[in-house]
MIPAKOL-368798 format. One record per atom (N, C-alpha, C): residue in three letters; chain; y, x, z. Coordinates in steps of 0.05 Angstrom, whole numbers, always signed. Example, Ala and Ser with C-alpha at 12.3 -4.5 7.8 and 13.67 -1.06 7.14 Angstrom:
2
[node ALA A [-114 +264 +156]]
[node ALA A [-90 +246 +156]]
[node ALA A [-66 +264 +156]]
[node SER A [-45 +257 +142]]
[node SER A [-21 +273 +143]]
[node SER A [+1 +258 +157]]
This chain:
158
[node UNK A [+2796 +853 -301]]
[node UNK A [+2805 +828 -311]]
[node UNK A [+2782 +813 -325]]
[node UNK A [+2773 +827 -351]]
[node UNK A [+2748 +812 -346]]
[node UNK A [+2724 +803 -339]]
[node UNK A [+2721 +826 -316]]
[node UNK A [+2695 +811 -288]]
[node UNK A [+2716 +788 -281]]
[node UNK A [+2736 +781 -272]]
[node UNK A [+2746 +761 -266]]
[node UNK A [+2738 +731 -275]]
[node UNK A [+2749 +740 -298]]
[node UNK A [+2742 +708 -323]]
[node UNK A [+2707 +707 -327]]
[node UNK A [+2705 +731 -322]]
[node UNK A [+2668 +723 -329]]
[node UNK A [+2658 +704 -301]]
[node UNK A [+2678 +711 -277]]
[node UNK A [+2660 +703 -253]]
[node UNK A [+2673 +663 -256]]
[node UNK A [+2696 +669 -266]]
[node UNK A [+2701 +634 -267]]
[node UNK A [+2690 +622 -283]]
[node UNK A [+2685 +635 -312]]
[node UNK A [+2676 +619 -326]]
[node UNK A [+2642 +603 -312]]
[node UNK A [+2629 +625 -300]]
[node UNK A [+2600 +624 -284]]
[node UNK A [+2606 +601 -274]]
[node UNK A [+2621 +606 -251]]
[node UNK A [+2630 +590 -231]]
[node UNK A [+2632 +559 -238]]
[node UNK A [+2652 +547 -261]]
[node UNK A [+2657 +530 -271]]
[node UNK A [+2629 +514 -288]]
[node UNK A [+2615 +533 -301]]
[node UNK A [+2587 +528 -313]]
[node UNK A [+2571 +523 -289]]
[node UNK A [+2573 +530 -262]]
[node UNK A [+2541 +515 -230]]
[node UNK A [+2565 +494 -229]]
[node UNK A [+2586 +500 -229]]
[node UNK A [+2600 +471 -221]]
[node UNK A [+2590 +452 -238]]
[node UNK A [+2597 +448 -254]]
[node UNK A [+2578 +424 -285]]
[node UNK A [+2555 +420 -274]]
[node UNK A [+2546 +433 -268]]
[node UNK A [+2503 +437 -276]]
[node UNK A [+2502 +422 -246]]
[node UNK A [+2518 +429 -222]]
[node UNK A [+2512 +419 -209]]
[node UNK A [+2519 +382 -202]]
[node UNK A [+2546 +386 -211]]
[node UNK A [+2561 +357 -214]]
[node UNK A [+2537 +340 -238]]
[node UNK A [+2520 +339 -261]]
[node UNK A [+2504 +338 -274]]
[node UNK A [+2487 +326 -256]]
[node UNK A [+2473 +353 -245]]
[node UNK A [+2442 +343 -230]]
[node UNK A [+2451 +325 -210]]
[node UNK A [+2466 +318 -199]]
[node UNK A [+2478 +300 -178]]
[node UNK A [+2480 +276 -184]]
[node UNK A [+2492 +274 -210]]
[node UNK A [+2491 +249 -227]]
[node UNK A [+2465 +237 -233]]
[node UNK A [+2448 +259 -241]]
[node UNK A [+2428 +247 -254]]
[node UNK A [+2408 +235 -235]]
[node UNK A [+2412 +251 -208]]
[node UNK A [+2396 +239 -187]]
[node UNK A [+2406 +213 -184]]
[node UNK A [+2435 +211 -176]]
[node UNK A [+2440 +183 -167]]
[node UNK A [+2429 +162 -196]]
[node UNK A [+2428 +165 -215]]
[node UNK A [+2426 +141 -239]]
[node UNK A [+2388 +149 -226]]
[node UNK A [+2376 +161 -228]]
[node UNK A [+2349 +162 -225]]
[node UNK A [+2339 +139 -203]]
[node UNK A [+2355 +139 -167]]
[node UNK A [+2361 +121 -155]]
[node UNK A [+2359 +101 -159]]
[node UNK A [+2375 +98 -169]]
[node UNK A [+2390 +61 -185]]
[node UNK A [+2363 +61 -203]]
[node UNK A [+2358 +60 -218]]
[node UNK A [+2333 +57 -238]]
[node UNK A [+2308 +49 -212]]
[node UNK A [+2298 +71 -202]]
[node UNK A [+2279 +62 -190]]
[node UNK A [+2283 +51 -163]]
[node UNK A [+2303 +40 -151]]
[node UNK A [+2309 +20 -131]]
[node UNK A [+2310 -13 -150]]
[node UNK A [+2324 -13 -180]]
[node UNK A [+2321 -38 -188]]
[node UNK A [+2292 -37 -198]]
[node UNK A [+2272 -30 -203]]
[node UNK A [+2247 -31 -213]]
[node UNK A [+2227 -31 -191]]
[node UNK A [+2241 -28 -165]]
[node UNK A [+2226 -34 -134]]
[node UNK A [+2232 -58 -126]]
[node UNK A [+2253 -79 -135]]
[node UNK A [+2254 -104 -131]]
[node UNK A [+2239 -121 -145]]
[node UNK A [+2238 -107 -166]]
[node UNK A [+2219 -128 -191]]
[node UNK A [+2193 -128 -178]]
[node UNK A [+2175 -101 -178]]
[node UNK A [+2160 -89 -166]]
[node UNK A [+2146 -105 -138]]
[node UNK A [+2161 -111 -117]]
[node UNK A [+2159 -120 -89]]
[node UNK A [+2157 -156 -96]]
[node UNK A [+2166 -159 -109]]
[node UNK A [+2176 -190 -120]]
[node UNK A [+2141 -195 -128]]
[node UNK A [+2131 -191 -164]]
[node UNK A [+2112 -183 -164]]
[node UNK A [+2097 -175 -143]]
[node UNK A [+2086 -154 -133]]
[node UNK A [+2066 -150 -110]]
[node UNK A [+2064 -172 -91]]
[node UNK A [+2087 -183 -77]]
[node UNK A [+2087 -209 -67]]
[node UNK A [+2067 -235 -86]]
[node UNK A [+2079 -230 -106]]
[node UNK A [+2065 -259 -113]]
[node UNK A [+2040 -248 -117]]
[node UNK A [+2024 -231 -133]]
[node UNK A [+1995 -221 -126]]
[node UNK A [+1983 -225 -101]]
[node UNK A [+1997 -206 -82]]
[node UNK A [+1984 -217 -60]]
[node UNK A [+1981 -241 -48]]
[node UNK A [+2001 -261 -57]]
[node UNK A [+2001 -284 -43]]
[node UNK A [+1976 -303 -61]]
[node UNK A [+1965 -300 -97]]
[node UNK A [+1953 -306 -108]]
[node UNK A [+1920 -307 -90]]
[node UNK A [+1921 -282 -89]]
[node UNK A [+1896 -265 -78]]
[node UNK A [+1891 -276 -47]]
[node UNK A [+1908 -290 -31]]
[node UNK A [+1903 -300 -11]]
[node UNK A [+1890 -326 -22]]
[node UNK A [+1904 -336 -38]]
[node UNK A [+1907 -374 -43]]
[node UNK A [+1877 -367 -53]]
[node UNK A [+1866 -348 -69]]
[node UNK A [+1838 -345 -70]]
[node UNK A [+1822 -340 -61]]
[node UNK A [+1827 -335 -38]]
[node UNK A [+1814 -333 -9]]
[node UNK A [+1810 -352 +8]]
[node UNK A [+1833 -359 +14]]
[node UNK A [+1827 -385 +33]]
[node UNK A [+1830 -408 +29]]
[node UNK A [+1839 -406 +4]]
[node UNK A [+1839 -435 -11]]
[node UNK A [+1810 -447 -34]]
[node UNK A [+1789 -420 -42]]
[node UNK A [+1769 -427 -51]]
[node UNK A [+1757 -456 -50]]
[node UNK A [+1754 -474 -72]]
[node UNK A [+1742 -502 -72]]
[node UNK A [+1766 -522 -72]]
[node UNK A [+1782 -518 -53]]
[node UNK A [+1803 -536 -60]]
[node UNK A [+1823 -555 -80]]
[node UNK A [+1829 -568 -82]]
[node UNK A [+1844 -578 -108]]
[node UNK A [+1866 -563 -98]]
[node UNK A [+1882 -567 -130]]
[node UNK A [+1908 -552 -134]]
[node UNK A [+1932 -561 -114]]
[node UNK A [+1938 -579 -101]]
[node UNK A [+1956 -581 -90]]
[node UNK A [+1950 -574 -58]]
[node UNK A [+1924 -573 -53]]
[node UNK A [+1915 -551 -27]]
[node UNK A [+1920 -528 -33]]
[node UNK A [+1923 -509 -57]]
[node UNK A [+1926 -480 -57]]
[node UNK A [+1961 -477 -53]]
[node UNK A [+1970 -498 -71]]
[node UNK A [+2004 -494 -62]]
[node UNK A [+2010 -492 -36]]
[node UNK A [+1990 -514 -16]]
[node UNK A [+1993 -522 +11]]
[node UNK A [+1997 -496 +27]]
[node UNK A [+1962 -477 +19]]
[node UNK A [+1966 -453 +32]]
[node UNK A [+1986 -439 +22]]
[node UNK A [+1996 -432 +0]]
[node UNK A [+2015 -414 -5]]
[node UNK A [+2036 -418 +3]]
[node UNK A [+2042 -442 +17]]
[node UNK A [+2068 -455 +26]]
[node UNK A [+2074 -445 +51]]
[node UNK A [+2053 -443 +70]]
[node UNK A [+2052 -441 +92]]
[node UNK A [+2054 -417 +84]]
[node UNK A [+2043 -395 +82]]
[node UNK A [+2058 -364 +77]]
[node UNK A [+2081 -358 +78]]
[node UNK A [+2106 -372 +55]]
[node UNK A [+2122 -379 +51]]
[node UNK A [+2142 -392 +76]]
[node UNK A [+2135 -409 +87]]
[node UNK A [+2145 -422 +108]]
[node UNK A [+2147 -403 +136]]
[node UNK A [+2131 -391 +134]]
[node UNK A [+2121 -369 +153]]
[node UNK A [+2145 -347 +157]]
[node UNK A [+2154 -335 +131]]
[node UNK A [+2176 -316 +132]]
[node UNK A [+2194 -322 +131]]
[node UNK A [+2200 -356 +128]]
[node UNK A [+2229 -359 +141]]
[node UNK A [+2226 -376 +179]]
[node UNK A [+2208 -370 +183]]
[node UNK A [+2201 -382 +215]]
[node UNK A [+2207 -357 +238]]
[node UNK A [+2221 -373 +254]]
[node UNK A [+2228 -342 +274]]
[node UNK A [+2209 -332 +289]]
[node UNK A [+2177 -345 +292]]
[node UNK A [+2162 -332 +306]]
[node UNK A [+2146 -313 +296]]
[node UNK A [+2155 -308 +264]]
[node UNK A [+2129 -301 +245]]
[node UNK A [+2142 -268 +228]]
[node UNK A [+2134 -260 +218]]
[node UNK A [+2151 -239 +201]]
[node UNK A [+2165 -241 +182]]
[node UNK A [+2172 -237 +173]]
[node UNK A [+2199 -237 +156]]
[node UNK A [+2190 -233 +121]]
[node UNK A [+2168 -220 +115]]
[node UNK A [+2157 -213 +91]]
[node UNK A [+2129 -230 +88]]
[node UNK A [+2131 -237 +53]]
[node UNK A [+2102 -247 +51]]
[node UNK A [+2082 -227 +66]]
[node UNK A [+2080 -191 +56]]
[node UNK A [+2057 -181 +60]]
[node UNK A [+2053 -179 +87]]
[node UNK A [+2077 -182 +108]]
[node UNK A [+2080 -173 +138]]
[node UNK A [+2054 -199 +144]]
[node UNK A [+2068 -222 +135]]
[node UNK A [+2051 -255 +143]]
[node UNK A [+2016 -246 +144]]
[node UNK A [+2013 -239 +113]]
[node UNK A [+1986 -242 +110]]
[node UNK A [+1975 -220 +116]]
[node UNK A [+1987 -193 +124]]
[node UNK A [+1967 -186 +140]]
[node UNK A [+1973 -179 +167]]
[node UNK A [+1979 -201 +184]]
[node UNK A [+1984 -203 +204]]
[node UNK A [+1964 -204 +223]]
[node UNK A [+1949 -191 +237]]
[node UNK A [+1925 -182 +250]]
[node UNK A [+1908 -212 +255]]
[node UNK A [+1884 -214 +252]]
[node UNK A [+1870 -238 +259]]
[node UNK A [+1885 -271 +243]]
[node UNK A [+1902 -257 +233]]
[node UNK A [+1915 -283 +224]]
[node UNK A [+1901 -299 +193]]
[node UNK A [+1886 -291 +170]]
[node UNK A [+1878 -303 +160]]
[node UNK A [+1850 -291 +155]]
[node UNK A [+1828 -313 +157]]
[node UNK A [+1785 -300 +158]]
[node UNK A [+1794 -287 +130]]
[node UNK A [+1809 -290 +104]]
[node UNK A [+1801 -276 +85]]
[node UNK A [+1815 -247 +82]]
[node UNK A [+1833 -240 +101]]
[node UNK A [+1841 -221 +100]]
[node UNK A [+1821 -202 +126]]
[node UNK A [+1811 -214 +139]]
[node UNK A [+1793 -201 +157]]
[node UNK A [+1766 -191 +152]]
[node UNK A [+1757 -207 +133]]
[node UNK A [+1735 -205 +126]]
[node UNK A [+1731 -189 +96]]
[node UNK A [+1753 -186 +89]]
[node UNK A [+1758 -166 +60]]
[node UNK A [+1760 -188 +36]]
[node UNK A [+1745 -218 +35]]
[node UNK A [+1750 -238 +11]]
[node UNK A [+1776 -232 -6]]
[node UNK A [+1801 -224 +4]]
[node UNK A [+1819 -224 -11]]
[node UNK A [+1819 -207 -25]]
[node UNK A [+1804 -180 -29]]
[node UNK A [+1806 -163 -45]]
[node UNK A [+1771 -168 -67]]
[node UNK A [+1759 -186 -61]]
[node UNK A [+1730 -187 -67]]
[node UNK A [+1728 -200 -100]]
[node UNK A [+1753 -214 -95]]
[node UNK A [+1753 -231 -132]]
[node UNK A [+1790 -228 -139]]
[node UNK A [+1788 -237 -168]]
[node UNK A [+1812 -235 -174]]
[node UNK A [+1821 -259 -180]]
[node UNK A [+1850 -270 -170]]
[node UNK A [+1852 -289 -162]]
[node UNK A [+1854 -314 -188]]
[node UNK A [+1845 -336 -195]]
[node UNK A [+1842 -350 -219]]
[node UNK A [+1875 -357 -237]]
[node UNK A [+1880 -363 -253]]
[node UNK A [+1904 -377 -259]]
[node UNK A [+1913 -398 -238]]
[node UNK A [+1900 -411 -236]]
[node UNK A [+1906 -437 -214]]
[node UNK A [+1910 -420 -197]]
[node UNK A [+1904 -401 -178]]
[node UNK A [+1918 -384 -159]]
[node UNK A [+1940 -375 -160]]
[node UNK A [+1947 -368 -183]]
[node UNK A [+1974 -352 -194]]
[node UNK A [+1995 -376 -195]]
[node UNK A [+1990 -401 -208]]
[node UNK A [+2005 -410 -215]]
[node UNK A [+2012 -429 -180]]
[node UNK A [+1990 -434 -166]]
[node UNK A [+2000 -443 -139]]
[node UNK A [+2017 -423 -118]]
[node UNK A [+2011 -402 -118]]
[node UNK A [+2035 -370 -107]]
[node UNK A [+2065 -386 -121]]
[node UNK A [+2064 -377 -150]]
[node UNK A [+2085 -385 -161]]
[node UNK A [+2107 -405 -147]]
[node UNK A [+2088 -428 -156]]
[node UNK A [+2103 -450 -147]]
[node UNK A [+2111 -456 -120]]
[node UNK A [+2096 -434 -105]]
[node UNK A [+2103 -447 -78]]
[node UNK A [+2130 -433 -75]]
[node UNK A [+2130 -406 -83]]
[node UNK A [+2151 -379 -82]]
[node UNK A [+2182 -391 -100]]
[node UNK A [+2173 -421 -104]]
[node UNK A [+2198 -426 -125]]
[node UNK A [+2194 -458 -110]]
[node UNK A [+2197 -465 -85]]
[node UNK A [+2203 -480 -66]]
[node UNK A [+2182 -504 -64]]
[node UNK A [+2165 -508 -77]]
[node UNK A [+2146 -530 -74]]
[node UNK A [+2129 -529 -52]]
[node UNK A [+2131 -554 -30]]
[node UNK A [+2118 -551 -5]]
[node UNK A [+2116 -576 +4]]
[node UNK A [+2089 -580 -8]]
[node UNK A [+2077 -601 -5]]
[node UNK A [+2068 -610 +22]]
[node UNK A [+2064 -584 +46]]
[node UNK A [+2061 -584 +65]]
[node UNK A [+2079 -598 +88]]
[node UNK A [+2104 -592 +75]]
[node UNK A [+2134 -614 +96]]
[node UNK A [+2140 -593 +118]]
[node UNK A [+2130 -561 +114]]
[node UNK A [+2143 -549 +124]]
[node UNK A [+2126 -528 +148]]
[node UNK A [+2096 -538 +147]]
[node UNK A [+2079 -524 +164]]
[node UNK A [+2074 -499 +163]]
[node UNK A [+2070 -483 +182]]
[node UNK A [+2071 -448 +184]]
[node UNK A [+2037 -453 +194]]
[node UNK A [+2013 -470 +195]]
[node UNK A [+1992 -468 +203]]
[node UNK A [+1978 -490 +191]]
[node UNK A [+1944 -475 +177]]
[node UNK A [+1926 -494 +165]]
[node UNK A [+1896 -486 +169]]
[node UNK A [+1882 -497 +166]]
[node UNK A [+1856 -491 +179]]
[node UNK A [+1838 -512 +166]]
[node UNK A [+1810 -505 +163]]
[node UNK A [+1787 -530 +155]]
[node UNK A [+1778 -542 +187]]
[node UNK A [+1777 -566 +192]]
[node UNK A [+1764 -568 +214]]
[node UNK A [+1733 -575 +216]]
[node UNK A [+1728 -562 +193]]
[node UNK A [+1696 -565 +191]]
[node UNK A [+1686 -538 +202]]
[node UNK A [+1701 -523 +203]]
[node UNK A [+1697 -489 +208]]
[node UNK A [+1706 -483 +242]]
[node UNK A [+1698 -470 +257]]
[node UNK A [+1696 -458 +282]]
[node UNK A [+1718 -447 +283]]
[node UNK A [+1738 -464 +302]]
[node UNK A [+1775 -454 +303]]
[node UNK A [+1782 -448 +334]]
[node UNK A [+1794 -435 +338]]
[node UNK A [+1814 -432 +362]]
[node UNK A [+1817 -459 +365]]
[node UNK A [+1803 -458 +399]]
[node UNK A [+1812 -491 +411]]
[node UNK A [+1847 -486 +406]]
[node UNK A [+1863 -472 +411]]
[node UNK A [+1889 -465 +418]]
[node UNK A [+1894 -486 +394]]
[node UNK A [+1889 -472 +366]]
[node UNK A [+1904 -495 +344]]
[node UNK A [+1902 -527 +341]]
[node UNK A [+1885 -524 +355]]
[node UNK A [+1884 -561 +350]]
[node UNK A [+1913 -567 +372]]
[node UNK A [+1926 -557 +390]]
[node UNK A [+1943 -565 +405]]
[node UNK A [+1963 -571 +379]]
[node UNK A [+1968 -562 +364]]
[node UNK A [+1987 -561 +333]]
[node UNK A [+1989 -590 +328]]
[node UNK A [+2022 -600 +322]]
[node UNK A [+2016 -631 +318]]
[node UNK A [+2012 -622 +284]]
[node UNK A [+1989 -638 +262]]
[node UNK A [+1981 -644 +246]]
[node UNK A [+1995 -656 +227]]
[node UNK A [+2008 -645 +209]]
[node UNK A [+2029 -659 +189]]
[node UNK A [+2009 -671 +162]]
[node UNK A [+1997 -662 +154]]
[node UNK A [+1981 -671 +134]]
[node UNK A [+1960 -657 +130]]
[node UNK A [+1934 -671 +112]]
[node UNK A [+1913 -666 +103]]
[node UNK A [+1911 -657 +73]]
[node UNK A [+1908 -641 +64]]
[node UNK A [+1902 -637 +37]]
[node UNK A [+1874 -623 +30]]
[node UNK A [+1853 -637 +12]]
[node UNK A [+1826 -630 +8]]
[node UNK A [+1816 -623 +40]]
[node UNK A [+1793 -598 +42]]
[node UNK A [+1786 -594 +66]]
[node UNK A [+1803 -586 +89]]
[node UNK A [+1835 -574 +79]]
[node UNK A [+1850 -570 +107]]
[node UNK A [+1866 -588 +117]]
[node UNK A [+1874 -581 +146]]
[node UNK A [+1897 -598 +157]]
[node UNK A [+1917 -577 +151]]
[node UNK A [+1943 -595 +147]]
[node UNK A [+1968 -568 +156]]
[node UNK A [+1986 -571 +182]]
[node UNK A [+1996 -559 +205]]
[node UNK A [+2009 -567 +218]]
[node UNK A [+2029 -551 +229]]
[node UNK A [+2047 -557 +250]]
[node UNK A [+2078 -546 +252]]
[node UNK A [+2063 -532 +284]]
């Protein structure tokens, strides 16, 4: 009789410990799935900084929104990916991600704050998924692009 009660009481004690560790995993979960949105949110806007200081170098401020726009515009376009980081590093798709510039400096305030703003709907661009200097050696292909506007050295177009 009492190996009996010794074996329930056991029994009832892995039951707890395990109902416990089960819990604690799932709250562990939740914690670091909401601290991966913050996280991804952030990393987005870094990276998107770190481009605008890439390919936006020299430009005035409303050219860096321009490029960051087009990033932006890009992941809601059905020909393009769906994520800022998918966009920008999308093979051959921007000289400063090809050539390493985006990791070479850290991106200025004025970088940060043009990511921002673009990531919080400012698009000065009118909606272009493509920009380029035409002082620089381009894919004949892009000039086929009708040309929505000029800002500092780039064009932007649809």
């Amino acid at each position: 009789m009492f190996k009996t009660k010794k074996l329930i009481i056991l029994a009832i004690v892995l039951s707890v410990a395990v109902l416990i560790g089960f819990l604690s995993m799932n709250c562990k979960a939740q914690t670091k799935s909401e601290n991966y949105a913050v996280s991804s949110w952030e990393g987005d806007y870094t990276l998107l900084a770190r481009l605008v200081a890439g390919e936006a170098e020299g430009e005035p401020y409303l050219g860096q929104v321009g490029v960051a726009a087009v990033i932006i515009n890009r992941t809601k376009h059905p020909k393009f990916p769906t994520t800022i980081a998918d966009v920008i590093y999308q093979p051959g798709a921007f000289e400063s991600v090809s050539n390493g510039l985006i990791w070479s400096r850290y991106p200025s305030r004025n970088n940060f704050d043009a990511a921002r703003q673009a990531m919080s709907g400012w698009d000065p661009t009118y909606g272009s998924v493509f920009f380029w200097n035409p002082y620089k050696s381009v894919s004949p292909w892009i000039w086929s692009r009708s040309i929505v506007t000029r800002i500092g050295q780039h064009v932007f177009a649809k």
